[in-house]
PDB file of the backbone (N, CA, C, O) and the ligand in Angstrom, with CONECT records:
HET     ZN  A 101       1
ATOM      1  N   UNK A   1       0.853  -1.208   0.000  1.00  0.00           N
ATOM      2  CA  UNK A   1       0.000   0.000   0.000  1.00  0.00           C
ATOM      3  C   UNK A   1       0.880   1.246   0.000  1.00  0.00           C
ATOM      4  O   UNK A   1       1.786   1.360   0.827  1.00  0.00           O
ATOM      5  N   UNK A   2       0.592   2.314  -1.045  1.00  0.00           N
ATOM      6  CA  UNK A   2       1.464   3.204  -1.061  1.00  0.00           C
ATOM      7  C   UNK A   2       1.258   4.475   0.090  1.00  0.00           C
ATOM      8  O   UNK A   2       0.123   4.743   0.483  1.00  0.00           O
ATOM      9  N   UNK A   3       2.470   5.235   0.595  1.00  0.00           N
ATOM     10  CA  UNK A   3       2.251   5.655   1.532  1.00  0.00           C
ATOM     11  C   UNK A   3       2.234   7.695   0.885  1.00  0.00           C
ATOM     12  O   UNK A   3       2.804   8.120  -0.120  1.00  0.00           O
ATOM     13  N   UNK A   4       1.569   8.343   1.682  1.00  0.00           N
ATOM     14  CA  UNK A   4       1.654   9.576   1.067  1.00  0.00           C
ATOM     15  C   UNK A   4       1.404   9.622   2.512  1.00  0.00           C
ATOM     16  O   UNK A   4       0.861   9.101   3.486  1.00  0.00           O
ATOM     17  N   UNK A   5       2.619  11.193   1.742  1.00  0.00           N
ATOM     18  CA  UNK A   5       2.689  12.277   2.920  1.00  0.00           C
ATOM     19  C   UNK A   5       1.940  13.635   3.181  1.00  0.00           C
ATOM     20  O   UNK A   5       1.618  14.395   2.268  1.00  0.00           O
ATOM     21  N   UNK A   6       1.756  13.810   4.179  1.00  0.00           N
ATOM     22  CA  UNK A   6       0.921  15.291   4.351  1.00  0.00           C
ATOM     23  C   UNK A   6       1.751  16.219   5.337  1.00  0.00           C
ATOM     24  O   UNK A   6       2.708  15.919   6.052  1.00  0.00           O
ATOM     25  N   UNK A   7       1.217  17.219   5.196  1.00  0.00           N
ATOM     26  CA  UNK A   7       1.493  18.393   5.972  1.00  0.00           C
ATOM     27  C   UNK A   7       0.067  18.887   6.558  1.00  0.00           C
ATOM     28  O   UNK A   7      -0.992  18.977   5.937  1.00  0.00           O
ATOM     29  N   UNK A   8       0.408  19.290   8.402  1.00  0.00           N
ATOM     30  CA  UNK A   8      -0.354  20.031   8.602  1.00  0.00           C
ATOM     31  C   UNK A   8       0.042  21.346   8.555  1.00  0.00           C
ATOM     32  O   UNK A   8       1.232  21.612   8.726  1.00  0.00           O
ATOM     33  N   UNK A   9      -0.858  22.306   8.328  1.00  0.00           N
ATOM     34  CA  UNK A   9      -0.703  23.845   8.690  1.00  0.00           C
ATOM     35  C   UNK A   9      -1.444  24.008   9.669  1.00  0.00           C
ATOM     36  O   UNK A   9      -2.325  24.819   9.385  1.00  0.00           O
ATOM     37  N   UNK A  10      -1.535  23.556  10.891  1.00  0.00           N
ATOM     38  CA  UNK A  10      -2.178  23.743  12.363  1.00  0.00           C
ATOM     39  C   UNK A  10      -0.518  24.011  12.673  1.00  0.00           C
ATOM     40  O   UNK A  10       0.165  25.024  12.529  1.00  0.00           O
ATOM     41  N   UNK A  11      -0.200  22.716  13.137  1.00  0.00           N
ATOM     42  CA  UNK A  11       1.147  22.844  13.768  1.00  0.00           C
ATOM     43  C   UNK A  11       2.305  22.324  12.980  1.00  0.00           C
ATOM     44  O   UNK A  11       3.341  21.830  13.424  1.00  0.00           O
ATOM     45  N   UNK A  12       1.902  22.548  11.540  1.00  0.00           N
ATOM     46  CA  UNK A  12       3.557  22.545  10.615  1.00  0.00           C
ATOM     47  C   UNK A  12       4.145  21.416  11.159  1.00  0.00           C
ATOM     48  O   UNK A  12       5.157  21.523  11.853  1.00  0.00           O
ATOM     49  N   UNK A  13       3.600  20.286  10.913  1.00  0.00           N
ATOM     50  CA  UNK A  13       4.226  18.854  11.100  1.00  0.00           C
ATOM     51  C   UNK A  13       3.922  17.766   9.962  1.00  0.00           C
ATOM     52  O   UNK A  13       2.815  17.628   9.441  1.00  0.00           O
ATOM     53  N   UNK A  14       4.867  17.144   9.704  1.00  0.00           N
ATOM     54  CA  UNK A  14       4.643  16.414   8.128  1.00  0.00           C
ATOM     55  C   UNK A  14       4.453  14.923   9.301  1.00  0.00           C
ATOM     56  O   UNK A  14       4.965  14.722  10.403  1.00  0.00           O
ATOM     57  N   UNK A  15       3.321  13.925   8.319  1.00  0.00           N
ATOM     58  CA  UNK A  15       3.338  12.743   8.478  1.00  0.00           C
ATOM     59  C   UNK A  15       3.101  12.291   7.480  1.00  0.00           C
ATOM     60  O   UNK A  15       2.985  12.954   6.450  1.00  0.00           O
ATOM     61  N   UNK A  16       2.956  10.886   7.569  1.00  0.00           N
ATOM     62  CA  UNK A  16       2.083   9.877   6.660  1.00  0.00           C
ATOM     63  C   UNK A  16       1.628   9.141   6.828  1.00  0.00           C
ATOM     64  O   UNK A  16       1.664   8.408   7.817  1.00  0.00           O
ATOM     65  N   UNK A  17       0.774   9.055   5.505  1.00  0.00           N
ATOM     66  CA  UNK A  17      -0.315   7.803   5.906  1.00  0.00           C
ATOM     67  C   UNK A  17      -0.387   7.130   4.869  1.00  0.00           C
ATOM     68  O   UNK A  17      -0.201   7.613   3.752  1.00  0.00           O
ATOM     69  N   UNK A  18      -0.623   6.117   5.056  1.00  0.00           N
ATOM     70  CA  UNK A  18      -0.593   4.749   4.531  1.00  0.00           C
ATOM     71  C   UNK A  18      -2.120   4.490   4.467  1.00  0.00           C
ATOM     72  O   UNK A  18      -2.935   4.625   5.379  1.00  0.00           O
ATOM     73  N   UNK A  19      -2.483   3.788   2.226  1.00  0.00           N
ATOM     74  CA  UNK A  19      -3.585   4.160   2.356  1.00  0.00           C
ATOM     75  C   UNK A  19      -3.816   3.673   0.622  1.00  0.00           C
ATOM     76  O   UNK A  19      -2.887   3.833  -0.169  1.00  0.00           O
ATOM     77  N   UNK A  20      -4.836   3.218   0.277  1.00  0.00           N
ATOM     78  CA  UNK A  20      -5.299   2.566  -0.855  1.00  0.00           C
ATOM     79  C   UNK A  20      -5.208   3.257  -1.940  1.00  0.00           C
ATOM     80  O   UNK A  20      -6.277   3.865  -1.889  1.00  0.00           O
ATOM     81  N   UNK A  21      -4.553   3.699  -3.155  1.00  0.00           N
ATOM     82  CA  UNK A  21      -4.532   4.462  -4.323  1.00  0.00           C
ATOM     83  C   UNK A  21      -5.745   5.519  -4.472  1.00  0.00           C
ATOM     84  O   UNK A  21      -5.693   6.745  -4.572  1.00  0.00           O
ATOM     85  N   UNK A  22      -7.012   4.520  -4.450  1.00  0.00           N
ATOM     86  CA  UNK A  22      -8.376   5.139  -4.423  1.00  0.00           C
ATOM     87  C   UNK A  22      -8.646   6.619  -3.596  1.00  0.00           C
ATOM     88  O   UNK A  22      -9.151   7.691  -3.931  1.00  0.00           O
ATOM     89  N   UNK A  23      -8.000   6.062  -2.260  1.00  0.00           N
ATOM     90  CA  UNK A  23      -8.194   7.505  -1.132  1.00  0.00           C
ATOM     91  C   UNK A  23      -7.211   8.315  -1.430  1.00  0.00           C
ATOM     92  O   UNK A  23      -7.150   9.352  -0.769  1.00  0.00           O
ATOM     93  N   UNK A  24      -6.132   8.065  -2.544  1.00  0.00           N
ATOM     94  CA  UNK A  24      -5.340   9.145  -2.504  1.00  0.00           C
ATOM     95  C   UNK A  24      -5.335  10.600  -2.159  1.00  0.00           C
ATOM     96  O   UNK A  24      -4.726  11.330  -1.377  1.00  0.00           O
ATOM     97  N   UNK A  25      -6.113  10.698  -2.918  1.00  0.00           N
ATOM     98  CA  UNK A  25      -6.376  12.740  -1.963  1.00  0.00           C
ATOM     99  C   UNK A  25      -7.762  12.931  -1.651  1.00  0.00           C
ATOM    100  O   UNK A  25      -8.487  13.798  -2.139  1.00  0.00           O
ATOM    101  N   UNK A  26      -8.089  12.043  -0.782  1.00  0.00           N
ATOM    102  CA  UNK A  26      -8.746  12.130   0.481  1.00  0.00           C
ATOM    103  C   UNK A  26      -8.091  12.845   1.686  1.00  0.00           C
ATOM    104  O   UNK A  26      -6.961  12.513   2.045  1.00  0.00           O
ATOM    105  N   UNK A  27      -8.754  13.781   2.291  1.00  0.00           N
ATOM    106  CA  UNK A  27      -8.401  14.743   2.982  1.00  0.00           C
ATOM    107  C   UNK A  27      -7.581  13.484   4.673  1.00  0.00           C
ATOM    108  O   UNK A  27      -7.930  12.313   4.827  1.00  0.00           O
ATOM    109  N   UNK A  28      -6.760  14.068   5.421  1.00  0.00           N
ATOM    110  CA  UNK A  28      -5.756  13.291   6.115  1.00  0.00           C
ATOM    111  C   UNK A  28      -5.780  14.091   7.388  1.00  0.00           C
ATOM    112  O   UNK A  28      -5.366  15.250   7.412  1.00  0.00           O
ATOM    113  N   UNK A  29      -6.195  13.563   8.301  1.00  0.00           N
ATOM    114  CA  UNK A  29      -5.989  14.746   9.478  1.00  0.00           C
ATOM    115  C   UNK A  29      -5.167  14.412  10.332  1.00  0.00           C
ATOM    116  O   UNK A  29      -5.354  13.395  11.000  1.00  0.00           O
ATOM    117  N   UNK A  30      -3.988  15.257  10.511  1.00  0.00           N
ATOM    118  CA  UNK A  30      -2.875  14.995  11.331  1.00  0.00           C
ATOM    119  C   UNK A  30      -2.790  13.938  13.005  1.00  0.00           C
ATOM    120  O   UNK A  30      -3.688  13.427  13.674  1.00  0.00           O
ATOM    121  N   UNK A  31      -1.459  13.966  13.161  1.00  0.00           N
ATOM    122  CA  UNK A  31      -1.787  12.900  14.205  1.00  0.00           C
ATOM    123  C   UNK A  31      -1.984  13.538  16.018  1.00  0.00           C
ATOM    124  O   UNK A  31      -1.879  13.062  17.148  1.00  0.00           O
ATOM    125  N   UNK A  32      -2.404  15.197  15.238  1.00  0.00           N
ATOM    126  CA  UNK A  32      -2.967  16.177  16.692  1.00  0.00           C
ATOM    127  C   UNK A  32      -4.241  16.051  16.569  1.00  0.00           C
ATOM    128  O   UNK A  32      -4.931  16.523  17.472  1.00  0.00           O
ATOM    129  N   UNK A  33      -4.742  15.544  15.698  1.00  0.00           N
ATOM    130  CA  UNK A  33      -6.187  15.776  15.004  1.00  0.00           C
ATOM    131  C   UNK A  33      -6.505  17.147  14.491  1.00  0.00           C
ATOM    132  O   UNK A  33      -7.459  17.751  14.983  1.00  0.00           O
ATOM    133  N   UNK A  34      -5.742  17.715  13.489  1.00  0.00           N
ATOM    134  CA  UNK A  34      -6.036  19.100  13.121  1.00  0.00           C
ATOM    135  C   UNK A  34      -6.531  18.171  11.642  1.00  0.00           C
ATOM    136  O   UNK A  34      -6.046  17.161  11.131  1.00  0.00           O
ATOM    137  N   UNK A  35      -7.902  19.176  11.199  1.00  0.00           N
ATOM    138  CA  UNK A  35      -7.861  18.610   9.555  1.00  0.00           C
ATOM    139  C   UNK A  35      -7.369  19.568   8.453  1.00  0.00           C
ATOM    140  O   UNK A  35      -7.653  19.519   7.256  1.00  0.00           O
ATOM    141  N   UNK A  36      -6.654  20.360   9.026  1.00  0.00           N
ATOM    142  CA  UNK A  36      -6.101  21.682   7.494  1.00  0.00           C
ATOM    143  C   UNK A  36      -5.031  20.720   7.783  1.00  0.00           C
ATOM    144  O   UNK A  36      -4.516  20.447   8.867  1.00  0.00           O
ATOM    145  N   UNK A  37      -4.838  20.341   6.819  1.00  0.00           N
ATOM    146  CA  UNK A  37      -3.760  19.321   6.133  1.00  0.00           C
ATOM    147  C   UNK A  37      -3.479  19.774   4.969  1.00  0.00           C
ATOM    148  O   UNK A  37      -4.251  20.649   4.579  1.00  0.00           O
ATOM    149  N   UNK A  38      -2.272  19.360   3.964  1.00  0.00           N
ATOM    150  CA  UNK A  38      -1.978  19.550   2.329  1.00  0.00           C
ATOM    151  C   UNK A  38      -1.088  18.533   2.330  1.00  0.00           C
ATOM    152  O   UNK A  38      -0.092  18.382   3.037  1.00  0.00           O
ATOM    153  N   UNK A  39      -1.663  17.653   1.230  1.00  0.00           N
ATOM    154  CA  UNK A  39      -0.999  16.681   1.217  1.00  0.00           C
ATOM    155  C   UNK A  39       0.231  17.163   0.165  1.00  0.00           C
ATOM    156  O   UNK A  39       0.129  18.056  -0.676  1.00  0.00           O
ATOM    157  N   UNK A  40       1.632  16.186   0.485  1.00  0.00           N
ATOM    158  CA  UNK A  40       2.607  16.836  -0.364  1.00  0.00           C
ATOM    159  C   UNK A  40       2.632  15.900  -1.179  1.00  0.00           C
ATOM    160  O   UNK A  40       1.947  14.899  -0.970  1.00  0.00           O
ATOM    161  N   UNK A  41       3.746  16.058  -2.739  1.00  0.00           N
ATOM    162  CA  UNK A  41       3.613  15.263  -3.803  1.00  0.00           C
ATOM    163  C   UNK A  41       4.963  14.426  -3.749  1.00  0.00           C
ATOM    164  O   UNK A  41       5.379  13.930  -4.796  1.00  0.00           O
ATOM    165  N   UNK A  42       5.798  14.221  -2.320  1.00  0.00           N
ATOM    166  CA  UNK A  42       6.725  13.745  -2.564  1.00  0.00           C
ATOM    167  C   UNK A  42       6.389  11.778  -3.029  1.00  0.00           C
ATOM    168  O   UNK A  42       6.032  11.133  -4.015  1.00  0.00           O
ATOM    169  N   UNK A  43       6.960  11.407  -0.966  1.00  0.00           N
ATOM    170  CA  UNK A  43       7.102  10.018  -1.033  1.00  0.00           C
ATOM    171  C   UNK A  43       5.938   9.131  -1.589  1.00  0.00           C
ATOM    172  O   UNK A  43       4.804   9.106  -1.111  1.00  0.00           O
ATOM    173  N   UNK A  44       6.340   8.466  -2.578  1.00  0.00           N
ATOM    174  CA  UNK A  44       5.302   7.509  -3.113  1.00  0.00           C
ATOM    175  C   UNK A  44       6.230   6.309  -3.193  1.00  0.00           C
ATOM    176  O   UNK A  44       6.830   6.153  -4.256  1.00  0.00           O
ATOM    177  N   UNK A  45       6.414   5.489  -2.261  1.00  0.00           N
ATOM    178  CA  UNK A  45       7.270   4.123  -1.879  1.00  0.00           C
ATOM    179  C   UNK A  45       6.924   2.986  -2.354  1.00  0.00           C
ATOM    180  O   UNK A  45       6.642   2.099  -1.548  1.00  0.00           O
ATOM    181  N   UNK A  46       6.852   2.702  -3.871  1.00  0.00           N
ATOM    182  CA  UNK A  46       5.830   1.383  -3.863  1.00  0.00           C
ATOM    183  C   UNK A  46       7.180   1.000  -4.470  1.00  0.00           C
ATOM    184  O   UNK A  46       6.854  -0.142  -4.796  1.00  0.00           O
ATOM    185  N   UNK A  47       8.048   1.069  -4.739  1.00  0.00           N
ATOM    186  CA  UNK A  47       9.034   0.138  -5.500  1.00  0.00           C
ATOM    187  C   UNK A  47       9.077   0.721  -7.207  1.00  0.00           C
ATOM    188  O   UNK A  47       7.938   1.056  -7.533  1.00  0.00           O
ATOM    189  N   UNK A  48       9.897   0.879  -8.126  1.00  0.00           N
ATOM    190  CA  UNK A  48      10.513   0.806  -9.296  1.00  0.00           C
ATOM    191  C   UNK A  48      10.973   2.471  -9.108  1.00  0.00           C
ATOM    192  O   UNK A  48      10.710   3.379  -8.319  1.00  0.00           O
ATOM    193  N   UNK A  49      11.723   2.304 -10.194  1.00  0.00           N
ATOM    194  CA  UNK A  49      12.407   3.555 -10.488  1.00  0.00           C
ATOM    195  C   UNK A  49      11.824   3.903 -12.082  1.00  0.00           C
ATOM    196  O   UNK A  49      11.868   3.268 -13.135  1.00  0.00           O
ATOM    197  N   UNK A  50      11.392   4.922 -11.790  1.00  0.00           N
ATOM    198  CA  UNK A  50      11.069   5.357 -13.499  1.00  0.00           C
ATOM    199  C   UNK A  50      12.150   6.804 -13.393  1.00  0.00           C
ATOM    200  O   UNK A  50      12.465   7.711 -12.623  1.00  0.00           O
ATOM    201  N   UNK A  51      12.421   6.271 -14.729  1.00  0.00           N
ATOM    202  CA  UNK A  51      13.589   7.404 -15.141  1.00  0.00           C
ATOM    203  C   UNK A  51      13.086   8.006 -16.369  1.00  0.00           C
ATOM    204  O   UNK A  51      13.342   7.370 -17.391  1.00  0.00           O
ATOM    205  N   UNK A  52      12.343   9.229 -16.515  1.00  0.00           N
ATOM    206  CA  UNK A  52      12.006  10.117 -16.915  1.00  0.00           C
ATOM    207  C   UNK A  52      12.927  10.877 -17.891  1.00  0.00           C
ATOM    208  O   UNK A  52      12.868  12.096 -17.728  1.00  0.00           O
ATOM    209  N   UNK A  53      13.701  10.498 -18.792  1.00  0.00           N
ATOM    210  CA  UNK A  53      14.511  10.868 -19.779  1.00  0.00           C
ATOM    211  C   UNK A  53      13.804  11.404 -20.970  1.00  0.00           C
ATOM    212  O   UNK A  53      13.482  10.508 -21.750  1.00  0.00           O
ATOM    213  N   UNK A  54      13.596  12.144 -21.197  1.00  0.00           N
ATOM    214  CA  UNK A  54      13.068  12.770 -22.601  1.00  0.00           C
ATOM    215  C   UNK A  54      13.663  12.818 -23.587  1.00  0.00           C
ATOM    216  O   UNK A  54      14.262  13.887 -23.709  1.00  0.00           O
ATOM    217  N   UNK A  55      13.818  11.991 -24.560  1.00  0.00           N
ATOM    218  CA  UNK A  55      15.137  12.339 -25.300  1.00  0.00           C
ATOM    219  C   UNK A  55      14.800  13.663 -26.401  1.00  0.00           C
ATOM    220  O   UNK A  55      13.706  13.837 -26.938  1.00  0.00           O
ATOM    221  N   UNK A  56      15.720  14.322 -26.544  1.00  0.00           N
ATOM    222  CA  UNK A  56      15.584  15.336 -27.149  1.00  0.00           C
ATOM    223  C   UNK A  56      15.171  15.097 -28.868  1.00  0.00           C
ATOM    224  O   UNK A  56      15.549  14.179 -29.597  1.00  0.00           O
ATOM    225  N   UNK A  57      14.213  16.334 -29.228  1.00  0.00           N
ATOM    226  CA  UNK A  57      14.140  16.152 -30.387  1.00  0.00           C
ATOM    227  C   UNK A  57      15.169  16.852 -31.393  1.00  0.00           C
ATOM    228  O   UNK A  57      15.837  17.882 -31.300  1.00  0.00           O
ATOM    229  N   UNK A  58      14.996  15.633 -32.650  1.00  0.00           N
ATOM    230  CA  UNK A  58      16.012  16.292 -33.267  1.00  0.00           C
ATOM    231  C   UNK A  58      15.740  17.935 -33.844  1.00  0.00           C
ATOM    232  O   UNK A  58      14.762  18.148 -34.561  1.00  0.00           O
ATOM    233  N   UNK A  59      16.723  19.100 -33.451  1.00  0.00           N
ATOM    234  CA  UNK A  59      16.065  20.230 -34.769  1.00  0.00           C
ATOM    235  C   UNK A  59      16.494  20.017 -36.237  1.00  0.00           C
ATOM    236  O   UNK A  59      17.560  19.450 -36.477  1.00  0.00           O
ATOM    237  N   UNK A  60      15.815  20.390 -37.069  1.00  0.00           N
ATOM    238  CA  UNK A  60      15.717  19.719 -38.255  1.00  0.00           C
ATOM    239  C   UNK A  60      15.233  20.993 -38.836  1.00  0.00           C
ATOM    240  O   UNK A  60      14.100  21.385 -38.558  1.00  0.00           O
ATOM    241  N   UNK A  61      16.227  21.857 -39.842  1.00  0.00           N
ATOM    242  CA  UNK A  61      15.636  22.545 -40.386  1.00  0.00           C
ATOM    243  C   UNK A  61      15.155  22.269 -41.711  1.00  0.00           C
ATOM    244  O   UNK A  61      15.790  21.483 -42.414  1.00  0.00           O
ATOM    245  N   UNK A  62      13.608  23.085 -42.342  1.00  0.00           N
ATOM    246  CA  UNK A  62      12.985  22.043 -42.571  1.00  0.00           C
ATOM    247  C   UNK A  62      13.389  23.384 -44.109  1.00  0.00           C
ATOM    248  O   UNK A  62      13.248  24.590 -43.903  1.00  0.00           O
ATOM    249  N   UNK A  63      13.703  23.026 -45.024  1.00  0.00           N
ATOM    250  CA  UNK A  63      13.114  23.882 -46.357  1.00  0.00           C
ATOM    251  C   UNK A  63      14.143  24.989 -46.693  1.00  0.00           C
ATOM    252  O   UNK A  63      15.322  24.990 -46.341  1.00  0.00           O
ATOM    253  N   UNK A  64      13.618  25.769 -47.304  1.00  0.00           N
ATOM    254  CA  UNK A  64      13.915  27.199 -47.415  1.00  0.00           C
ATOM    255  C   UNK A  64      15.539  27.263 -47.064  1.00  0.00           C
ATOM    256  O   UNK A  64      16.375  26.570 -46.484  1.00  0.00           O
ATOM    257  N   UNK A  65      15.464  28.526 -47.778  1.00  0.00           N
ATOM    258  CA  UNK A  65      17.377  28.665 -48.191  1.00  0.00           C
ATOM    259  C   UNK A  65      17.950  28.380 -49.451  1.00  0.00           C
ATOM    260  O   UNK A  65      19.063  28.729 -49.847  1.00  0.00           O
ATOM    261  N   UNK A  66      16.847  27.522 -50.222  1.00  0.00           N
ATOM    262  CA  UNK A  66      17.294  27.059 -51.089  1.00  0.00           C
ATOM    263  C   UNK A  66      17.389  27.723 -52.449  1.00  0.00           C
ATOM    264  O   UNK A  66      17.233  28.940 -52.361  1.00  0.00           O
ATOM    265  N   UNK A  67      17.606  27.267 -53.717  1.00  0.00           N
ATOM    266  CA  UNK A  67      17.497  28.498 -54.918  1.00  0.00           C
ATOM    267  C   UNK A  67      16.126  28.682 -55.310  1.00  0.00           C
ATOM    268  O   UNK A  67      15.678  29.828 -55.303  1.00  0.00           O
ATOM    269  N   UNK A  68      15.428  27.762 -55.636  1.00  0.00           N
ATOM    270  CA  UNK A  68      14.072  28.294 -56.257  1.00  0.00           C
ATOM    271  C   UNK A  68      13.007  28.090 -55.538  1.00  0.00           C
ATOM    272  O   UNK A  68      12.796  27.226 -54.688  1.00  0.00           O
ATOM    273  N   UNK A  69      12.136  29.201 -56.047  1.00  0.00           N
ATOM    274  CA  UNK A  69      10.814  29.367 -54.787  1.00  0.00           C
ATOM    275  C   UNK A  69      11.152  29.967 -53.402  1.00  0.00           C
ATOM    276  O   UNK A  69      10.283  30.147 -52.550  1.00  0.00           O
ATOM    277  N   UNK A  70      12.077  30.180 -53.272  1.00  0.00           N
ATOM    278  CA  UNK A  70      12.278  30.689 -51.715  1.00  0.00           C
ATOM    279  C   UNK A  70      11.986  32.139 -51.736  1.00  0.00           C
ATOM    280  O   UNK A  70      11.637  32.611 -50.654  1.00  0.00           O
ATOM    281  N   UNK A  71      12.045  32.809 -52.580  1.00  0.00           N
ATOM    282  CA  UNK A  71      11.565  34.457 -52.517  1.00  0.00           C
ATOM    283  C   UNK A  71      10.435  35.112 -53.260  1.00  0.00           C
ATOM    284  O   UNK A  71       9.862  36.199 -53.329  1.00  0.00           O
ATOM    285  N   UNK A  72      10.387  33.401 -54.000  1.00  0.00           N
ATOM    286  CA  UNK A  72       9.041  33.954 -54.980  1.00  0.00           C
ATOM    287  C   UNK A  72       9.334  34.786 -56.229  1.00  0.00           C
ATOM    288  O   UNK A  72       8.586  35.595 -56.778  1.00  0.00           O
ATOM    289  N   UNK A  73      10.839  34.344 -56.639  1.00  0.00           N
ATOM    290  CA  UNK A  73      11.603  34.655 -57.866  1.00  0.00           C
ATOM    291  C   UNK A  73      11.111  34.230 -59.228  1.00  0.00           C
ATOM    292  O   UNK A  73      11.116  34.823 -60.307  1.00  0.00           O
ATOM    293  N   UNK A  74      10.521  32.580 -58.732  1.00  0.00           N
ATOM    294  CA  UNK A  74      10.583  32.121 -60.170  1.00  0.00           C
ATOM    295  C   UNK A  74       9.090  31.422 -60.230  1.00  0.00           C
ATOM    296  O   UNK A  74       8.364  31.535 -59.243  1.00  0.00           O
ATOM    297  N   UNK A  75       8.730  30.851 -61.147  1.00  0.00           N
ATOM    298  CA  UNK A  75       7.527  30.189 -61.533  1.00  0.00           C
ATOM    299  C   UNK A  75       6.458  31.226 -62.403  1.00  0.00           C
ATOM    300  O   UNK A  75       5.376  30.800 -62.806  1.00  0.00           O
TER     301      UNK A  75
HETATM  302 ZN    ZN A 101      -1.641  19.273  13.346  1.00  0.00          ZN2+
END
């Protein structure tokens, strides 16, 4: 079960809770019992590593520069 963390803004104390995907941001009330909570977007502990690599696109210039048609010289 993955665990998410919250913050209260009562008394500025982070916990977590442990808790079914479904309830994910279901509201969490600290362990003073305050319910102004915000949950944060860090720890999500379930196991794998995703590595987020974007590979870059190629730039590719596309046309133009060339001799004919480019200024509207010829045709
Ligand atoms: Zn609290």
């Amino acid at each position: 079960m993955p665990h998410y963390e919250f913050r209260c803004r009562t008394c500025d104390d982070t916990f977590e809770v442990s808790r079914p995907m479904a309830e994910s941001s279901a509201p969490a009330d600290c362990p003073a019992g305050h319910a102004d909570t915000v949950k944060l977007l860090s720890a999500v502990a379930v196991g794998g590593t995703s590595s987020a690599a974007a590979a870059p696109a190629p730039a590719r210039a596309m046309g133009g520069g060339g001799g004919c048609c480019g200024g509207g010289g010829c045709g």
